[in-house]
N, C-alpha and C positions, 0 to 999 in steps of 0.2 A: 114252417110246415109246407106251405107253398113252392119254394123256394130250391133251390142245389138242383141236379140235372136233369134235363129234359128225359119221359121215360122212353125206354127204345123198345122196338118192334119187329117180331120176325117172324117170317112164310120161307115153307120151304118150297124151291124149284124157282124164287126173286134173283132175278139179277143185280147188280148194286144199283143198275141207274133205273131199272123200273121203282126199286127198291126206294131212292131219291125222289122221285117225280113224284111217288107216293106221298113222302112224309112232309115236301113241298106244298103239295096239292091241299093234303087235308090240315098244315100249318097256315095256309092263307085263308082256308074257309074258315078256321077257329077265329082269326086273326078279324075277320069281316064281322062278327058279331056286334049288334049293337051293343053301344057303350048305357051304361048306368047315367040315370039322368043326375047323379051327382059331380060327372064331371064339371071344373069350373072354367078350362082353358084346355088347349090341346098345343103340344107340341109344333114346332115344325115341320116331326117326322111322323105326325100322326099320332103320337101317344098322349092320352088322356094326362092331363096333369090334376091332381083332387085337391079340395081343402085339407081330408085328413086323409091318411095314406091308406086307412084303415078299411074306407069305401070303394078302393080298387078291389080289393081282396075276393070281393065275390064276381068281379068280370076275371079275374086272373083262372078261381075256380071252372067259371064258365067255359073258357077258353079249352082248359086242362082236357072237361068233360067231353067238349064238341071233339077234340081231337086226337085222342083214345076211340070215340062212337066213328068219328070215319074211317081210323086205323081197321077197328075190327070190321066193319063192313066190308072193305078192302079183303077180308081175308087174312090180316094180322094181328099175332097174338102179342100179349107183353110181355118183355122180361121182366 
Protein backbone atom coordinates (compact mmCIF):
# COMPACT_ATOMS: atom_id res chain seq x y z
CA UNK A 1 0.00 0.00 0.00
CA UNK A 2 2.82 2.10 1.05
CA UNK A 3 5.16 1.18 -1.24
CA UNK A 4 5.92 1.66 -5.62
CA UNK A 5 6.45 5.35 -6.66
CA UNK A 6 7.09 8.32 -4.91
CA UNK A 7 3.88 10.78 -5.74
CA UNK A 8 4.95 13.75 -8.23
CA UNK A 9 3.89 17.26 -8.16
CA UNK A 10 3.12 20.12 -10.25
CA UNK A 11 2.89 24.17 -10.52
CA UNK A 12 2.67 25.87 -13.39
CA UNK A 13 5.35 28.90 -14.39
CA UNK A 14 8.20 26.15 -11.98
CA UNK A 15 11.32 25.81 -13.47
CA UNK A 16 12.90 22.18 -13.18
CA UNK A 17 15.52 23.29 -10.61
CA UNK A 18 13.23 25.50 -8.54
CA UNK A 19 10.93 22.61 -9.20
CA UNK A 20 14.02 20.28 -7.66
CA UNK A 21 14.96 22.43 -4.66
CA UNK A 22 11.24 22.04 -3.91
CA UNK A 23 10.74 18.33 -3.79
CA UNK A 24 14.44 18.41 -2.03
CA UNK A 25 13.48 20.65 0.58
CA UNK A 26 10.27 19.29 1.67
CA UNK A 27 11.85 15.30 1.23
CA UNK A 28 14.37 16.27 3.88
CA UNK A 29 11.91 18.08 6.35
CA UNK A 30 9.58 14.76 5.99
CA UNK A 31 12.84 12.86 6.31
CA UNK A 32 13.66 14.84 9.93
CA UNK A 33 10.55 13.69 11.60
CA UNK A 34 10.79 11.92 14.72
CA UNK A 35 11.20 8.40 14.70
CA UNK A 36 8.52 5.91 16.65
CA UNK A 37 9.94 5.01 19.94
CA UNK A 38 9.71 1.36 18.49
CA UNK A 39 12.74 1.59 16.89
CA UNK A 40 15.46 -0.96 18.20
CA UNK A 41 18.87 0.06 16.26
CA UNK A 42 19.44 2.59 13.51
CA UNK A 43 21.24 2.06 10.56
CA UNK A 44 24.54 3.58 9.63
CA UNK A 45 22.72 5.67 7.16
CA UNK A 46 20.32 6.74 9.51
CA UNK A 47 17.52 4.44 8.92
CA UNK A 48 15.55 2.95 11.69
CA UNK A 49 15.89 -0.70 11.85
CA UNK A 50 12.42 -2.43 13.98
CA UNK A 51 11.85 -5.61 15.57
CA UNK A 52 8.86 -6.16 13.32
CA UNK A 53 8.59 -4.36 10.01
CA UNK A 54 5.18 -3.70 10.62
CA UNK A 55 5.90 -0.67 13.33
CA UNK A 56 7.80 1.30 10.54
CA UNK A 57 4.53 1.47 8.59
CA UNK A 58 3.16 4.42 10.45
CA UNK A 59 6.58 6.76 10.31
CA UNK A 60 6.61 5.72 6.56
CA UNK A 61 2.85 7.09 6.55
CA UNK A 62 4.02 10.11 8.52
CA UNK A 63 6.71 10.91 6.22
CA UNK A 64 4.19 10.41 3.10
CA UNK A 65 1.84 13.09 4.96
CA UNK A 66 4.47 15.71 5.94
CA UNK A 67 5.50 15.80 2.29
CA UNK A 68 2.45 16.00 0.26
CA UNK A 69 1.40 19.15 3.29
CA UNK A 70 4.85 20.87 2.23
CA UNK A 71 4.44 20.13 -1.48
CA UNK A 72 1.07 21.93 -1.31
CA UNK A 73 2.10 24.79 0.69
CA UNK A 74 4.67 25.38 -1.71
CA UNK A 75 2.01 25.96 -4.22
CA UNK A 76 1.89 22.37 -5.68
CA UNK A 77 -0.71 20.22 -6.64
CA UNK A 78 -0.58 16.10 -7.10
CA UNK A 79 -0.64 14.13 -9.87
Amino acid sequence: MLAGCAPSYTKLGVSPEEGARDAYECHYQSQALPRTPQAVAVTPSGAPLYADWSLGLGDLALQRQMLDACMRARGYTRD
